[in-house]
py3Dmol code that shows the C-alpha trace and the ligand (Angstrom):
import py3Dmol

protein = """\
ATOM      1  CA  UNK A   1      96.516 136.763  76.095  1.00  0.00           C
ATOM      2  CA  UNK A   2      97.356 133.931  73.997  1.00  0.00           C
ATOM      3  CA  UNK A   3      98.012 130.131  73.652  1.00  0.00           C
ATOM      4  CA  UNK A   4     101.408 131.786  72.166  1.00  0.00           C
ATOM      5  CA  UNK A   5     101.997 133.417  75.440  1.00  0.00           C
ATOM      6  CA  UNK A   6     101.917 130.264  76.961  1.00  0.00           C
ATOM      7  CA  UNK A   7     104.251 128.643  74.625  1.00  0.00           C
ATOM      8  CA  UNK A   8     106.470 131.410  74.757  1.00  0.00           C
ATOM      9  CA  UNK A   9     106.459 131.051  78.394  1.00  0.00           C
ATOM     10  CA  UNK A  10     107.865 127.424  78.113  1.00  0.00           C
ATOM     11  CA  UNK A  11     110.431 128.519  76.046  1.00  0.00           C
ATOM     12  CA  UNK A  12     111.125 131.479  77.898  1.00  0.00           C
ATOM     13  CA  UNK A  13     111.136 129.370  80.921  1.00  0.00           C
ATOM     14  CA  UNK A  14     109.078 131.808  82.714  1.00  0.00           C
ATOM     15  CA  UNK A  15     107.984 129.302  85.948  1.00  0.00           C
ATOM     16  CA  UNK A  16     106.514 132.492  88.264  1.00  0.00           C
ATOM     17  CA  UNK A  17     104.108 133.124  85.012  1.00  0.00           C
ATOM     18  CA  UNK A  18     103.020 129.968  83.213  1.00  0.00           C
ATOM     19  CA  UNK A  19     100.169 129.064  85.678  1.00  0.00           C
ATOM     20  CA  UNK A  20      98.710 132.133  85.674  1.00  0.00           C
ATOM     21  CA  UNK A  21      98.737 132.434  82.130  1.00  0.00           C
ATOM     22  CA  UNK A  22      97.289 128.507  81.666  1.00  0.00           C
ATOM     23  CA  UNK A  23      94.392 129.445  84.021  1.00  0.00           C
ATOM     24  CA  UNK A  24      93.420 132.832  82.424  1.00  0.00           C
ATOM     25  CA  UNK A  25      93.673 130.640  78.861  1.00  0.00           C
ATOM     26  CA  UNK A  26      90.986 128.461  80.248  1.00  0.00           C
ATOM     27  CA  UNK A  27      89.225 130.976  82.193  1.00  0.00           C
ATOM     28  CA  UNK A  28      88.950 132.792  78.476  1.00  0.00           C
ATOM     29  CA  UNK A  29      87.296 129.305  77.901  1.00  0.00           C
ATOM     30  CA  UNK A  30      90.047 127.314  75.568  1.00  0.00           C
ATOM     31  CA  UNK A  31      89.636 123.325  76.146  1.00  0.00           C
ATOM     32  CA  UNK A  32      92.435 121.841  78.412  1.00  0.00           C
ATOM     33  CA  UNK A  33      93.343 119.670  75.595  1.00  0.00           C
ATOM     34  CA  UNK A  34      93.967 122.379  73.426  1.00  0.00           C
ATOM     35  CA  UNK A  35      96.337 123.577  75.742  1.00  0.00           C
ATOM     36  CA  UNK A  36      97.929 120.849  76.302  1.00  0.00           C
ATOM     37  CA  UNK A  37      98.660 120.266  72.963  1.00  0.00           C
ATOM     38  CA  UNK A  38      98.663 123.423  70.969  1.00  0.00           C
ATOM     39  CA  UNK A  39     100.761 125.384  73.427  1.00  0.00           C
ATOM     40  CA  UNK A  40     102.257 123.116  76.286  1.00  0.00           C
ATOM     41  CA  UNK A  41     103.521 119.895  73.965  1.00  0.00           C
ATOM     42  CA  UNK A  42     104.321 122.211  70.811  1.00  0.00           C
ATOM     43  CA  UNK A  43     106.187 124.444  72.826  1.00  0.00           C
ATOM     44  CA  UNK A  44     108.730 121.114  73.872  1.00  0.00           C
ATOM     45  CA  UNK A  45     108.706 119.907  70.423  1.00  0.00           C
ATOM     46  CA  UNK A  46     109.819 123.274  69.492  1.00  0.00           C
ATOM     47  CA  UNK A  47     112.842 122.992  72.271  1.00  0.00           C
ATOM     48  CA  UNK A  48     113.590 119.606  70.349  1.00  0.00           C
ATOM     49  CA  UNK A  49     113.763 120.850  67.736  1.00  0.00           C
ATOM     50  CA  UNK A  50     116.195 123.670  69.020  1.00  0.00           C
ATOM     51  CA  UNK A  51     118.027 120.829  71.309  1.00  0.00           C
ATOM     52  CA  UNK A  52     118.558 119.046  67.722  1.00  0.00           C
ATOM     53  CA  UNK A  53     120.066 122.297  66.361  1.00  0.00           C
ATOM     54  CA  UNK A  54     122.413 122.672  69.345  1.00  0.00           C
ATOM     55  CA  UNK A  55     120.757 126.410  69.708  1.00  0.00           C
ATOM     56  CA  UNK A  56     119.297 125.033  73.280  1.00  0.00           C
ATOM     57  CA  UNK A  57     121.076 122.504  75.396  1.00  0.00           C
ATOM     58  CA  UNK A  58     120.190 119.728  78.529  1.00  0.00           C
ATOM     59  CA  UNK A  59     119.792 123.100  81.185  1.00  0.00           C
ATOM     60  CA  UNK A  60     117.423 124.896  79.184  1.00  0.00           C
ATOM     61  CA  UNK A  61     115.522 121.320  78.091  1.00  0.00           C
ATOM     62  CA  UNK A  62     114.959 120.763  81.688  1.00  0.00           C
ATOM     63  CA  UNK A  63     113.839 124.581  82.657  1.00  0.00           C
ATOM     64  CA  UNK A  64     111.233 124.345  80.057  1.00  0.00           C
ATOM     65  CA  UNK A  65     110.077 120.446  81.037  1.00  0.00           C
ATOM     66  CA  UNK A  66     109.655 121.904  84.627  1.00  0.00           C
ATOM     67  CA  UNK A  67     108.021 125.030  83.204  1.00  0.00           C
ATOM     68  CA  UNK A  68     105.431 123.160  81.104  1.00  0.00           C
ATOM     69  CA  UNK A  69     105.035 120.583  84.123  1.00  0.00           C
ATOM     70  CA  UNK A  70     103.691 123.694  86.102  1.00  0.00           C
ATOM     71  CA  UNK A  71     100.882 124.368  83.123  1.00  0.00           C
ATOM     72  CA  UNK A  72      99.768 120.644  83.395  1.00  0.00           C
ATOM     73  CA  UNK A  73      99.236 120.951  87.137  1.00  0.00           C
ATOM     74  CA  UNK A  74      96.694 123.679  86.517  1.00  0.00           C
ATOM     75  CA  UNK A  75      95.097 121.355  83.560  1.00  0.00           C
ATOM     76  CA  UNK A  76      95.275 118.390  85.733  1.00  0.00           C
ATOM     77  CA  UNK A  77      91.759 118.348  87.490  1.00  0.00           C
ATOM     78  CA  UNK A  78      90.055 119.167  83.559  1.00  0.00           C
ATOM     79  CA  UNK A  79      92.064 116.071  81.726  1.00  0.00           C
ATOM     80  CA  UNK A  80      91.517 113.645  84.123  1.00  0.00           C
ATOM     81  CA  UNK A  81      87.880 113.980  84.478  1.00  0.00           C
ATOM     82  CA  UNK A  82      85.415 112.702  86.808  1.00  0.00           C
ATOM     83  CA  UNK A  83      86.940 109.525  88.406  1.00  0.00           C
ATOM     84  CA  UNK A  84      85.087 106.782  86.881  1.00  0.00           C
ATOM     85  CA  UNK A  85      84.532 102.921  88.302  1.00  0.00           C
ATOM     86  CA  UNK A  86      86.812 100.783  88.791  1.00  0.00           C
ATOM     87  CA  UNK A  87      89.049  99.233  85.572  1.00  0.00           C
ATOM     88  CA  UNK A  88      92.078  97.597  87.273  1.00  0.00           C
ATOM     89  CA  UNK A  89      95.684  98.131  88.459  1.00  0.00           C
ATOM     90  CA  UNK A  90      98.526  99.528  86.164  1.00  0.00           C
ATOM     91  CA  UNK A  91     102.072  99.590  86.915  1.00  0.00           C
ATOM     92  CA  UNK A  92     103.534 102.209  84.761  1.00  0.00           C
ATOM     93  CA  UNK A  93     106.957 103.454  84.308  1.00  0.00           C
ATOM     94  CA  UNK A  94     109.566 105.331  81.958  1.00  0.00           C
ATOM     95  CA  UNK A  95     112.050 102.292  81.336  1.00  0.00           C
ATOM     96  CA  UNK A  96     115.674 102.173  82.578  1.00  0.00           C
ATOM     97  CA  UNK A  97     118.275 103.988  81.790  1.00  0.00           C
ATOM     98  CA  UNK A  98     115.225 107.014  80.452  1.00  0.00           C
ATOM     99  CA  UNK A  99     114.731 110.101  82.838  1.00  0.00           C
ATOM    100  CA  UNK A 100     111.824 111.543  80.251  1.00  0.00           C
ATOM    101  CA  UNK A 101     108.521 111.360  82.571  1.00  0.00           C
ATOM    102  CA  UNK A 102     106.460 114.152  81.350  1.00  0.00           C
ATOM    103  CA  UNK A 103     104.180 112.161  78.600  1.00  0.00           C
ATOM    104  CA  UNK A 104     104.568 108.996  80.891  1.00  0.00           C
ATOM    105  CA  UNK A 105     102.871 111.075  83.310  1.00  0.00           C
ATOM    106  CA  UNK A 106      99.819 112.580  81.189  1.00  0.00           C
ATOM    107  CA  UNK A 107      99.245 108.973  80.531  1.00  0.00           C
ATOM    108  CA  UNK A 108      99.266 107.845  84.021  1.00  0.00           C
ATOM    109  CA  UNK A 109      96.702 111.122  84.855  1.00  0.00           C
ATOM    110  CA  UNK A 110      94.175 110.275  82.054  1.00  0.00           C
ATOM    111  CA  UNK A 111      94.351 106.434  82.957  1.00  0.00           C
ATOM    112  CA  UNK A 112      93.356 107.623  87.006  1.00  0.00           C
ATOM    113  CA  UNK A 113      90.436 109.663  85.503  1.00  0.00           C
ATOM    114  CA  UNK A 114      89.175 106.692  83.530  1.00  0.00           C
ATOM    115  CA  UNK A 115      88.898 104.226  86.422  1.00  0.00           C
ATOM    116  CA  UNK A 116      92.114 102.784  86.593  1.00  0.00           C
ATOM    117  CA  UNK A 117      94.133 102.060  89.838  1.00  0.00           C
ATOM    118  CA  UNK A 118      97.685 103.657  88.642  1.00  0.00           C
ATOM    119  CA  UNK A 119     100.891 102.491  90.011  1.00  0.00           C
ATOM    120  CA  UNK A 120     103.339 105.035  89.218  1.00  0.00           C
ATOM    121  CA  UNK A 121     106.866 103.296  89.381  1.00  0.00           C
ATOM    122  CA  UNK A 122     108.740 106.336  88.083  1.00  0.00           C
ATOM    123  CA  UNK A 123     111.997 107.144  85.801  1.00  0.00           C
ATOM    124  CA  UNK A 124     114.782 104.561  84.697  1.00  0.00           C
ATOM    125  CA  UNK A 125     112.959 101.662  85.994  1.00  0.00           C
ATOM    126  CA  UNK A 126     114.779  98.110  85.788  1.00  0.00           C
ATOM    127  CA  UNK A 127     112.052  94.906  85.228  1.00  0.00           C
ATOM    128  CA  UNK A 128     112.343  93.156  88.658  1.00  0.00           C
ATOM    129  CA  UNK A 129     111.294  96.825  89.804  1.00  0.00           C
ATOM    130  CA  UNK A 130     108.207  96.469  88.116  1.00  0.00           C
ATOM    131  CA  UNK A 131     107.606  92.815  89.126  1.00  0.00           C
ATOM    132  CA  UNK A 132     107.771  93.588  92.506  1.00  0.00           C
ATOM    133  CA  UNK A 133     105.148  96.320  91.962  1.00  0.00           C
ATOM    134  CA  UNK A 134     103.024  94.047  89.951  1.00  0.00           C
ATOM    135  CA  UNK A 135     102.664  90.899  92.266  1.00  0.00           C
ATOM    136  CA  UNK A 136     102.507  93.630  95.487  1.00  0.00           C
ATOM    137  CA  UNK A 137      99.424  95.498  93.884  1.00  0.00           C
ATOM    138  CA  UNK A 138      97.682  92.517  92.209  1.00  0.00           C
ATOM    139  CA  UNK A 139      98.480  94.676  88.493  1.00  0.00           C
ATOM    140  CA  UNK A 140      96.640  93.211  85.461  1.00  0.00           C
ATOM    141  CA  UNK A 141      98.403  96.118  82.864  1.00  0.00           C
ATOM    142  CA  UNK A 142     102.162  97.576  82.438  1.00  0.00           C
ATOM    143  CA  UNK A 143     102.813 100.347  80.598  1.00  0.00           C
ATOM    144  CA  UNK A 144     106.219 101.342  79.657  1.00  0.00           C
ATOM    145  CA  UNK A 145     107.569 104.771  78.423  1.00  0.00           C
ATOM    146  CA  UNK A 146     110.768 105.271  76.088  1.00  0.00           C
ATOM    147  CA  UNK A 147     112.104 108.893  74.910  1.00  0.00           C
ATOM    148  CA  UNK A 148     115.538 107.839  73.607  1.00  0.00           C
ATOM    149  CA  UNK A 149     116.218 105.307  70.737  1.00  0.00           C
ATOM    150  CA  UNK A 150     118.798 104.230  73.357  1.00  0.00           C
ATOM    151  CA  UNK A 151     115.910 103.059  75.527  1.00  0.00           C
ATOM    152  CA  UNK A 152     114.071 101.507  72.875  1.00  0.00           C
ATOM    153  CA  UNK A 153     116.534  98.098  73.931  1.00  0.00           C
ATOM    154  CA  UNK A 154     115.378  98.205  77.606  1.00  0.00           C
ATOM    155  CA  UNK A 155     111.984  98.426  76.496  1.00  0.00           C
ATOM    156  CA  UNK A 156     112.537  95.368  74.383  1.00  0.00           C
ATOM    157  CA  UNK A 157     114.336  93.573  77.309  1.00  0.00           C
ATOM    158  CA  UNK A 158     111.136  94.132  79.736  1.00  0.00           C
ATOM    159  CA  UNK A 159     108.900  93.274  77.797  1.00  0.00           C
ATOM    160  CA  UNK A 160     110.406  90.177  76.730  1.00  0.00           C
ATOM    161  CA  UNK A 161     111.423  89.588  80.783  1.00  0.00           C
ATOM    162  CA  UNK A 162     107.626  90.427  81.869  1.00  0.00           C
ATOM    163  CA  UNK A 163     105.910  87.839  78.911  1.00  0.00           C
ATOM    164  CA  UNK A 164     108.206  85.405  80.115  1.00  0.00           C
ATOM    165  CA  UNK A 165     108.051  85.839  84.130  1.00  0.00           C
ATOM    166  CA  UNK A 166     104.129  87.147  84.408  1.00  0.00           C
ATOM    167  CA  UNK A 167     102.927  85.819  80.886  1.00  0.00           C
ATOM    168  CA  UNK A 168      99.342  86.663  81.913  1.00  0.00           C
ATOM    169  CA  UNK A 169     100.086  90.367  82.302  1.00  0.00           C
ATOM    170  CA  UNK A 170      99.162  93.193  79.525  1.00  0.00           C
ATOM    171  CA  UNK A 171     102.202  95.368  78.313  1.00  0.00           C
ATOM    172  CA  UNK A 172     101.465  98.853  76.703  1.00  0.00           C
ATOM    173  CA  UNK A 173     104.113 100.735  74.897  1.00  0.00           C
ATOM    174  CA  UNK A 174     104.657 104.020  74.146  1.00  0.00           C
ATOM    175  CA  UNK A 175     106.856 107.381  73.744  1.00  0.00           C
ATOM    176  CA  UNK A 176     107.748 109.326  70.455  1.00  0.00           C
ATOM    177  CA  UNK A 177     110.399 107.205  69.451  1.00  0.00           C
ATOM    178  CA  UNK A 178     108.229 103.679  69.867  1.00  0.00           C
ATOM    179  CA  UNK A 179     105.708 102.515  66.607  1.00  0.00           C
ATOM    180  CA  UNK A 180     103.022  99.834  66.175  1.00  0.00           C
ATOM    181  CA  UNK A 181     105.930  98.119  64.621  1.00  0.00           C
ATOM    182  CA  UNK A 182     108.418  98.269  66.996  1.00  0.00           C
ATOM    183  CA  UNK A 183     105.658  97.326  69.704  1.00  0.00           C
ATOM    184  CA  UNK A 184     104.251  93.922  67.537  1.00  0.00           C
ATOM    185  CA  UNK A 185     108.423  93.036  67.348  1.00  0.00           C
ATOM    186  CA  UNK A 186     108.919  93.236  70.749  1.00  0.00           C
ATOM    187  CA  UNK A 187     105.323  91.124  71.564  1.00  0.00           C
ATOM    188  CA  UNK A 188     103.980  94.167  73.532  1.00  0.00           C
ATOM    189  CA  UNK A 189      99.879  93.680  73.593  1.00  0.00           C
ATOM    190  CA  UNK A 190      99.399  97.389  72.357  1.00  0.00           C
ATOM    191  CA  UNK A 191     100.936 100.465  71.457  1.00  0.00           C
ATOM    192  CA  UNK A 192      99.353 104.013  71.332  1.00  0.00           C
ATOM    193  CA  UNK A 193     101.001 107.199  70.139  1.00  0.00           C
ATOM    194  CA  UNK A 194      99.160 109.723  73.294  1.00  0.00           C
ATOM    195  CA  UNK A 195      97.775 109.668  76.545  1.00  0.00           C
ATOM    196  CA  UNK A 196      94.099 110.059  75.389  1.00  0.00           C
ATOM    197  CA  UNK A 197      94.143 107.004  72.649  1.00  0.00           C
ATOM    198  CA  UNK A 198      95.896 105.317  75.589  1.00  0.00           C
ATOM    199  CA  UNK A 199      92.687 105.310  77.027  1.00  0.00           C
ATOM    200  CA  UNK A 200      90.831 104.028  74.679  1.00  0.00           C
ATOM    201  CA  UNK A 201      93.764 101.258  74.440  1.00  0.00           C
ATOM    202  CA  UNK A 202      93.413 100.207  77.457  1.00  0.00           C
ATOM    203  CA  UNK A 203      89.648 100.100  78.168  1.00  0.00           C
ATOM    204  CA  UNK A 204      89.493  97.592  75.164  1.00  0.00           C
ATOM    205  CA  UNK A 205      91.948  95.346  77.178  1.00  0.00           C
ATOM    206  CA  UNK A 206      89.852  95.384  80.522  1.00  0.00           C
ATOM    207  CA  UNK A 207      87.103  93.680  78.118  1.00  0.00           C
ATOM    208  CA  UNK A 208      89.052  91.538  75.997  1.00  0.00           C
TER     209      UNK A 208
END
"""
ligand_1 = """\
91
LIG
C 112.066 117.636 78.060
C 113.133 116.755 77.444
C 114.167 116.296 78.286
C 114.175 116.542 79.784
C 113.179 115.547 80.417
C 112.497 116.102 81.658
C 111.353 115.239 82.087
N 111.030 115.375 83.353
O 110.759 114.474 81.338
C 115.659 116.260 80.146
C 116.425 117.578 80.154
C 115.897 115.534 81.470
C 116.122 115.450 78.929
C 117.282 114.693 78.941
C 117.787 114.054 77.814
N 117.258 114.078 76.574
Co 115.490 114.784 76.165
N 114.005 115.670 75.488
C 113.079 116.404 76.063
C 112.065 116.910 75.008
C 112.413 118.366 74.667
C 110.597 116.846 75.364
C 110.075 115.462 75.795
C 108.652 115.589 76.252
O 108.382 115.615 77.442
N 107.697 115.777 75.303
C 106.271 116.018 75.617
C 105.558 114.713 75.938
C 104.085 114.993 76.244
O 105.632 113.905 74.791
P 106.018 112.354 74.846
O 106.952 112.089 75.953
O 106.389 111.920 73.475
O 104.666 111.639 75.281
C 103.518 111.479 74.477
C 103.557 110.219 73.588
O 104.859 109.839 73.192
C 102.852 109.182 74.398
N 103.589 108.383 75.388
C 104.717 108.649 76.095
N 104.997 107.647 76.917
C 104.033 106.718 76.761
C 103.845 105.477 77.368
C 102.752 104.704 77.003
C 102.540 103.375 77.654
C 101.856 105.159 76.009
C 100.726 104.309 75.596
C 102.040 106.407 75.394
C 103.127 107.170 75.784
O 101.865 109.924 75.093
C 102.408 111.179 75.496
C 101.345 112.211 75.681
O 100.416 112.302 74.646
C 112.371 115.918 73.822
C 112.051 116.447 72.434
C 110.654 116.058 71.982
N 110.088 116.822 71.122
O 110.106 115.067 72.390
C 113.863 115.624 74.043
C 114.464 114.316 73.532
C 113.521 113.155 73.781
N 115.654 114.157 74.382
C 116.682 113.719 73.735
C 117.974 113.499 74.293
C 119.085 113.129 73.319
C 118.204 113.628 75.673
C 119.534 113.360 76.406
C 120.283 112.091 75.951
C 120.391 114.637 76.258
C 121.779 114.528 76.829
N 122.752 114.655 75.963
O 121.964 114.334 78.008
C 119.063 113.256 77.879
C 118.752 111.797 78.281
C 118.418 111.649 79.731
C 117.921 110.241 79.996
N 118.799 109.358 80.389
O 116.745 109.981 79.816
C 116.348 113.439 72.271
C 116.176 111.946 72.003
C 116.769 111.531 70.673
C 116.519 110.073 70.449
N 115.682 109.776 69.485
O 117.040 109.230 71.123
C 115.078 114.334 72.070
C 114.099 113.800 70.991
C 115.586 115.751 71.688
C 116.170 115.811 70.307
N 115.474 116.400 69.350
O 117.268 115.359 70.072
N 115.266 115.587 77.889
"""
view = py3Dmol.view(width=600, height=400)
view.addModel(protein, "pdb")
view.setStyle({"model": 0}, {"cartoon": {"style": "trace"}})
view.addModel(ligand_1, "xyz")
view.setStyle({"model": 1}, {"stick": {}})
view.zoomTo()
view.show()
């Protein structure tokens, strides 16, 4: 019993087995993180990779994103924590026109564990969506998701949309194909490359 058995089991797509193996992995006393990322995460970037190579195609991308969603359940308890006080209301969302919600979500469950009040919006998510959301929950923070350099252009609209509509509000970007470049460009407050940096992000916001 391995963290390779795990990854094989995303790329396997073996749903009846991955939470059983992701619990005895812990229960042999490996970190949730390391989970997550050594066996969960690198066993999508390895599907990429194969998606890329046109050796795997959209079925098997989405039998493996539903098999790896089954590990983070069993992880979910051990990366979000102990709830901690209070920090504010987030809206967050992947943007429109993206269906990717898996790292959207591991942001949105480390954010709950650190104190903040998360509004989770969803997949392909227009702006007047999220200013809905925002005004009806009082939101101080948005924080958008993009998977597809497509997407990167809706990200950029939102943004632009939510500075100009709710110019008090905090926008944090991420997803794999966003930088701190694209982000500063597109006058989004912060950018963070994972959930866990997201929440150190975003506690320096609630005191700045
Ligand atoms: C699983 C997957 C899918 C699944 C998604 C299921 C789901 N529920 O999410 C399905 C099958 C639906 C899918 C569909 C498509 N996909 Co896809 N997909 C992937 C895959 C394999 C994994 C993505 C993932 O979940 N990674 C794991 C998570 C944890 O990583 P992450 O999302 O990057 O998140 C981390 C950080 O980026 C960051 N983060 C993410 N969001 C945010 C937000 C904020 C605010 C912050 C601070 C941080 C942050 O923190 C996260 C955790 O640490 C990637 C390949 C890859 N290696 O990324 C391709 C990939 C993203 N997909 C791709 C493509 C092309 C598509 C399709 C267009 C395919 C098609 N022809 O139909 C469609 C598009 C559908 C749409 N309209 O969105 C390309 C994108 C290429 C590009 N640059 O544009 C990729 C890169 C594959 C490839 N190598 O070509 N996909």
């Amino acid at each position: 019993m391995s963290l390779d058995d795990i990854y094989h089991a995303v790329l396997n797509f073996e749903e009846d087995e991955i939470e059983s193996l992701t619990r005895q992995q812990l229960d042999s006393g490996t970190n949730a993180k390391t989970i997550l990322d050594e066996a969960l995460i690198e066993a999508l970037d390895e599907v990429g990779q194969c998606f890329s190579e046109g050796t795997m195609f959209v079925p098997e991308m989405l039998m493996a994103a539903e098999t790896m969603k089954l590990g983070v359940e069993v992880l979910r308890p051990l990366l979000m924590g102990e709830k901690s006080d209070d920090k504010g209301t987030a809206v967050i969302a992947s943007v429109q026109g993206d269906m990717h919600d898996i790292g959207k979500n591991l942001v949105a469950m480390m954010l709950e564990g650190s104190g903040f009040n998360i509004i989770d919006l969803g997949v392909d998510v227009d702006t007047d969506t999220i200013l809905v959301a925002v005004h009806e929950h009082g939101a101080e923070f948005v924080l958008l998701s993009a998977l597809l350099t497509t997407t990167m252009l809706a990200m950029k609209k939102t943004v632009l949309s939510l500075k100009e509509k709710a110019p008090e509000l905090k926008v944090v970007v991420g997803g794999a194909p966003v930088n701190q470049e694209f982000a500063d460009a597109i006058g989004a407050d912060g950018y963070c490359d994972d959930a866990p940096a997201a929440v150190t992000l975003m506690r320096a916001l609630v005191t700045a």
